[in-house]
C-alpha atoms as one frame of an Amber mdcrd trajectory, in Angstrom:
protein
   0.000   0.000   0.000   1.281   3.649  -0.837   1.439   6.681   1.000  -1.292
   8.096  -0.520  -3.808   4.825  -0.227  -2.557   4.765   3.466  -3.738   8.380
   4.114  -7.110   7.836   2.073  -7.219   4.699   4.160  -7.392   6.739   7.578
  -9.305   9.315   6.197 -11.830   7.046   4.559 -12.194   5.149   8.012 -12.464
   8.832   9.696 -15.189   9.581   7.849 -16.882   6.034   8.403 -16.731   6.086
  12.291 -18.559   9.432  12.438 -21.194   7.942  10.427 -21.711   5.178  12.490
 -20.526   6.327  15.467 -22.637   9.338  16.296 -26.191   7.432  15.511 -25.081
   4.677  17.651 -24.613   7.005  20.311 -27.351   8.778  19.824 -29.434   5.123
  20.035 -27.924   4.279  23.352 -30.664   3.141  25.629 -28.809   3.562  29.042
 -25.875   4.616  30.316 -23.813   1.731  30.678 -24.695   1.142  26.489 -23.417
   4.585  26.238 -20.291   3.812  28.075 -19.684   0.929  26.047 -19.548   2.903
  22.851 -16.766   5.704  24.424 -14.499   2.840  25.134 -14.789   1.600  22.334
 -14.359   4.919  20.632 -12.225   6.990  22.362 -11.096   4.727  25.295  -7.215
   4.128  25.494  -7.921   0.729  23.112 -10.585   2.706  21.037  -9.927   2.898
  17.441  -9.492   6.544  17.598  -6.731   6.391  19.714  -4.980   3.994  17.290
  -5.504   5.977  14.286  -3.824   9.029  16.577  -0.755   6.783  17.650  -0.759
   6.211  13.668  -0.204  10.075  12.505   3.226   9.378  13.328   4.351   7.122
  10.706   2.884   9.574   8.143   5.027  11.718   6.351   4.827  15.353   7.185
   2.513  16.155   4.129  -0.156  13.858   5.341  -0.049  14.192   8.853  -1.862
  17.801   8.807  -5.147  16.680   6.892  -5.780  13.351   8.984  -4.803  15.328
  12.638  -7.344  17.877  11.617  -9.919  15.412  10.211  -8.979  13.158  13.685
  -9.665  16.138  15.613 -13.053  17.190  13.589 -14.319  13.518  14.553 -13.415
  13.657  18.460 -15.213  16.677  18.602 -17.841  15.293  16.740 -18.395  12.552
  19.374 -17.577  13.946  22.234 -20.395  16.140  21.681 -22.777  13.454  20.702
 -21.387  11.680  24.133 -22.157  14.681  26.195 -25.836  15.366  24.870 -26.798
  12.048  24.842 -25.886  11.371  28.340 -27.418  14.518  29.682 -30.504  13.048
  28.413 -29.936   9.911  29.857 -29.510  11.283  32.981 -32.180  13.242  32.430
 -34.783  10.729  31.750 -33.737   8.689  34.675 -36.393   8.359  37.294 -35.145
  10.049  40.938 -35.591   7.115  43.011 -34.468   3.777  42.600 -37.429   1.553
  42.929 -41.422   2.523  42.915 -42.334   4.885  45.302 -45.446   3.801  47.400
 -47.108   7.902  48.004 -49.537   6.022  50.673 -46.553   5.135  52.720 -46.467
   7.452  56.242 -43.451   9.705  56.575 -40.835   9.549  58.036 -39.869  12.405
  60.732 -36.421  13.452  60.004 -34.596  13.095  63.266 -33.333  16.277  65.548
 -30.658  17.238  67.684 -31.189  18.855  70.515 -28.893  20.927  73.364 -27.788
  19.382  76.167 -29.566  19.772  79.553 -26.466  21.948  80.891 -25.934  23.893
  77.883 -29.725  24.948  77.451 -29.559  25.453  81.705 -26.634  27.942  80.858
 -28.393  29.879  77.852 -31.154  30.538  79.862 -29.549  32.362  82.675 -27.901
  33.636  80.003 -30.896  35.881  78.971 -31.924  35.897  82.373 -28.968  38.142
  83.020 -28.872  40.044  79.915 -32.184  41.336  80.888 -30.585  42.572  84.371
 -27.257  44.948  82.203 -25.331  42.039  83.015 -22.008  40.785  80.679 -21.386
  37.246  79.951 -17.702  36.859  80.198 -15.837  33.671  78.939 -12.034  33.251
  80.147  -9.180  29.965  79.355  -9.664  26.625  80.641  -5.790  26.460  81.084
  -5.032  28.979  83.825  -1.768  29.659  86.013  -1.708  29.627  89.497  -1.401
  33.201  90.358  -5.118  33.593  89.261  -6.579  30.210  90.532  -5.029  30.745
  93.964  -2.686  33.760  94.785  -4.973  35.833  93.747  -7.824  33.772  95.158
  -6.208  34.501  98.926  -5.146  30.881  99.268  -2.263  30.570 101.558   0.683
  29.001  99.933   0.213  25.118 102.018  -3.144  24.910 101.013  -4.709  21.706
  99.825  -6.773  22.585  97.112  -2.913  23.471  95.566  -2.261  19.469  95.190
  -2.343  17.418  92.809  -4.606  15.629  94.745  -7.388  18.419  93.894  -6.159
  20.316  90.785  -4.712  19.287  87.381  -1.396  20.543  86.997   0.258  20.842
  83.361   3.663  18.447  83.079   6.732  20.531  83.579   5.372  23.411  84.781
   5.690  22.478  88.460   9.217  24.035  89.029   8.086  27.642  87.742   6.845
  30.515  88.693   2.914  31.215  90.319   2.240  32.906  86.644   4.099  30.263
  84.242   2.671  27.017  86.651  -0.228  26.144  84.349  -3.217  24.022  85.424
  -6.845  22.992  83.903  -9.227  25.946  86.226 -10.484  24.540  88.956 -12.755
  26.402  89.328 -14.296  30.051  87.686 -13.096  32.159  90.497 -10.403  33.521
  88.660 -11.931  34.893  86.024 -12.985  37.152  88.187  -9.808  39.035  88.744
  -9.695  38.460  84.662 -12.601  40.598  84.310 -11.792  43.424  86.890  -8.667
  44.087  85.317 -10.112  44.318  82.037 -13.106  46.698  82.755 -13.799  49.535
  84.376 -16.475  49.644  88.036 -19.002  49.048  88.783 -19.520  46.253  86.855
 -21.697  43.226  87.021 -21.136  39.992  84.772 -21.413  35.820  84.666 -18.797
  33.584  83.739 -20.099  30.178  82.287 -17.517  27.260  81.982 -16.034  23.703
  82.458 -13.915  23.244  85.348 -12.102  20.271  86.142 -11.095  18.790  89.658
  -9.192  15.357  90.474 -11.671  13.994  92.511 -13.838  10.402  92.614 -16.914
  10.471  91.109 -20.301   9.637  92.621 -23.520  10.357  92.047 -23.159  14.088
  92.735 -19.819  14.918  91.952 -17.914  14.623  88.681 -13.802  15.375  87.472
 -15.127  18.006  84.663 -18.457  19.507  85.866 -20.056  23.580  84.922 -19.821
  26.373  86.914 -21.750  29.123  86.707 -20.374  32.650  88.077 -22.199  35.721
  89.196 -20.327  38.921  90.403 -21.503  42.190  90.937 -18.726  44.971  92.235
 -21.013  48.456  93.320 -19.428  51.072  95.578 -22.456  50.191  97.966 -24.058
  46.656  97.938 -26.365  45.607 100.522 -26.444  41.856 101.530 -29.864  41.678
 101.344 -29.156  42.467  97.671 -26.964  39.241  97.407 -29.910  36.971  98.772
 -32.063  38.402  96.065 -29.360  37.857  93.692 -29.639  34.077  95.301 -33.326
  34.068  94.682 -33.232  35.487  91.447 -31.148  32.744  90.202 -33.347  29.592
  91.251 -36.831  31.459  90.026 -35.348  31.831  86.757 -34.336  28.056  86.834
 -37.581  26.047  88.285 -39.725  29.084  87.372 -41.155  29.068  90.595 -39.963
  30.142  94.427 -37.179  27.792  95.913 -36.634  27.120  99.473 -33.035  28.218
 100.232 -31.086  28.831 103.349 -27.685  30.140 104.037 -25.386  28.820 106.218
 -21.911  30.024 107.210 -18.908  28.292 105.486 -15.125  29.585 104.776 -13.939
  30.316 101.126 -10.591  32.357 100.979 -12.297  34.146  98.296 -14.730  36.057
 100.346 -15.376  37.344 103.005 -17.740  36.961 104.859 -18.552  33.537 103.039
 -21.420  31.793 102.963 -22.842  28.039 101.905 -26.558  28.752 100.044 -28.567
  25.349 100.159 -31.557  25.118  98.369 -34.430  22.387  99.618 -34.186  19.070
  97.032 -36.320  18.919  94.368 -35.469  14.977  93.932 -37.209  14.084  97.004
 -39.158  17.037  97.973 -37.084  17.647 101.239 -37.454  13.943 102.370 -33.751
  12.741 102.168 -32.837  10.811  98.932 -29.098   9.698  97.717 -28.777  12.878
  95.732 -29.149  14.573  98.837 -27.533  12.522 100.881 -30.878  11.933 103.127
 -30.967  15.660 104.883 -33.167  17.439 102.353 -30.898  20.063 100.775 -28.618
  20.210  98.461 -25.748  22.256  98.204 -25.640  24.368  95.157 -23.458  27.389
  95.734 -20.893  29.117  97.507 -21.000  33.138  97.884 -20.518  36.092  99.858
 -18.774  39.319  99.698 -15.268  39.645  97.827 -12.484  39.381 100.027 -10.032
  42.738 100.155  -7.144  41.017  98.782  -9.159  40.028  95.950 -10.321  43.224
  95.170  -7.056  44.419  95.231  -5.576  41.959  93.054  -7.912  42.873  90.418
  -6.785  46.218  90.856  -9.873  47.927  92.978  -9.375  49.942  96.047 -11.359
  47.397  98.660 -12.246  50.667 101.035 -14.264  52.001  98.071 -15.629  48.858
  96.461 -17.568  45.888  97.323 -20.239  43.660  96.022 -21.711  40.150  95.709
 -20.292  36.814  94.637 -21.928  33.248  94.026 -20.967  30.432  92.097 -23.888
  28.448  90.868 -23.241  24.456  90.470 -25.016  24.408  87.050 -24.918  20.964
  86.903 -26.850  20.251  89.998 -28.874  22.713  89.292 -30.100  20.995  85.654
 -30.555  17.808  88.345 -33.068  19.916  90.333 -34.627  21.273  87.472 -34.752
  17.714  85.844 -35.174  15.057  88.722 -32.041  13.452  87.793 -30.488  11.755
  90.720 -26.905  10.969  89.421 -24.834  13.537  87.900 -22.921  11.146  85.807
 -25.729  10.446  83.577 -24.925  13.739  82.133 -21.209  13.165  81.164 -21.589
   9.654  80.350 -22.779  11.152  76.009 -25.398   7.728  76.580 -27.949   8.787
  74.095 -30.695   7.378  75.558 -30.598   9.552  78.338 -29.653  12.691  75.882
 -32.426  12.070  73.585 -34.676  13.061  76.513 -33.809  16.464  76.225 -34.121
  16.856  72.486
């Protein structure tokens, strides 16, 4: 065979694959008919492909009027390719099997927030209604807030390891480089006073985290829930409304509470506010360890060190302090007896609350 009956060859078999080609496409009755025919075609075995790997072996005058007739065909199928599997796909019913309309629905399911979460949003507002700031500080703090600060003498135990989660090699260094999960909110507080200007009143929502054993009303990671408010004058029956406030907004309805004397370095004077358990009614339960009441926050007036550490003159500032267990409080508001159920992420018990 010459040159020139090689090149009519291609061309001539160009010119009969785009004839045949393009209607078979065109024919295809699904799309795995359709794929067939691009493999065929212009797969890497396809017979276009081997005409291309041909153009090669032409000499130079031939080469240009079978590339460009090559090229004229590819384009011709491609397109055919294209439209006819847009209307395959098009034509194509949405669902995969007959769709029964007299079926009932199904109810797509929900999340929900959890019990502490919505119990923190809604004090939240509570608050935002009374001019008060929600504040948010780090979980990792040093010890200078958590306990210098805080008036804690130097030997005291709430500094071991025994109570507080220290960070690893951090022991050896300073009060404000000797890192540790909060134990509590407390020092936020000083946070906050040196960051604004009094009077002031805010909350301070969080996680805190204590090495402790758990039991049914005490946990290693638990919420807090902080309420300051620094006035120049601030009566303590102010603070027992501030109390009373809290628990209305939480059960929606008066609360039994009583105050007892207790010692936090923190304040001063310092007080332990009970209010009556709403597991049992008063009657003694585990929750309550069988007396009734149920510890649910300390407060009292901030102590003058405090104050000063946060950078207030104590003889021309005071106020109010309580920090709210907000996870016992969700246990009040819920009936639930064990405060593990609540860290434990066991749906069944979360789904509740959806």
């Amino acid at each position: 065979m010459t040159n020139v009956e090689r090149d009519a060859d291609l061309l001539g078999r160009l010119a009969e694959i785009s004839q045949d080609v393009v209607p078979r496409i065109q024919g295809a009755a699904s799309l795995d008919e359709l794929d067939t025919v691009r493999r065929e075609v212009v797969g890497r075995s396809g017979v276009l492909f081997e005409i291309r790997r041909t153009i090669g072996s032409l000499p130079p005058s031939a080469r240009k009027p079978v590339g460009a007739a090559l090229g004229e065909v590819q384009g011709l199928v491609s397109e055919a390719l294209t439209a006819r599997e847009q209307e395959l796909l098009d034509a194509e019913p949405a669902l995969s099997g007959p769709f029964d309309v007299t079926l009932p629905g199904i109810v797509p399911t929900t999340g929900g927030l959890h019990p502490s979460t919505q119990m923190m949003y809604d004090l939240n507002d509570a608050f935002a209604a009374l001019n008060f700031d929600v504040y948010e500080g780090p979980e990792i703090s040093s010890e200078l807030f958590e306990f210098d600060y805080m008036n804690f003498p130097p030997d005291h135990p709430a500094r071991e390891s025994m109570d507080t989660y220290w960070l690893a090699n951090s022991q050896d260094k300073s009060a404000a480089e000797r890192l540790c999960l909060r134990p509590h909110l407390t020092g936020g507080s000083v946070r906050y006073m040196r960051e604004h200007t009094p009077p002031f009143r805010f909350v301070y929502p969080g996680r805190v985290y204590r090495n402790e054993s758990t039991d049914a009303r005490h946990e290693r990671a638990f919420f807090q829930y902080e309420v300051l408010i620094i006035e120049r004058s601030m009566p303590f029956t102010s603070g027992k409304f501030l109390v009373d406030t809290i628990l209305d907004t939480v059960f929606g309805e008066p609360v039994p509470t009583r105050m007892r004397t207790g010692f936090f370095p923190f304040v001063e004077p310092g007080f332990e506010i009970d209010m009556q358990c709403r597991v049992c009614g008063g009657s003694g339960c585990r929750t309550c360890r069988g007396v009734g009441w149920l510890e649910v926050m300390p407060g009292g007036v901030p102590h003058p060190n405090v104050l000063t550490a946060g950078g207030l003159d104590p003889d021309e500032w005071t106020g109010f302090y309580v920090n709210v267990g907000l996870d016992r409080l969700v246990m009040m508001r819920y009936g639930i007896d064990d405060v593990r159920l609540m860290h434990g992420a066991d749906l069944r018990f979360l789904e509740q609350f959806a």
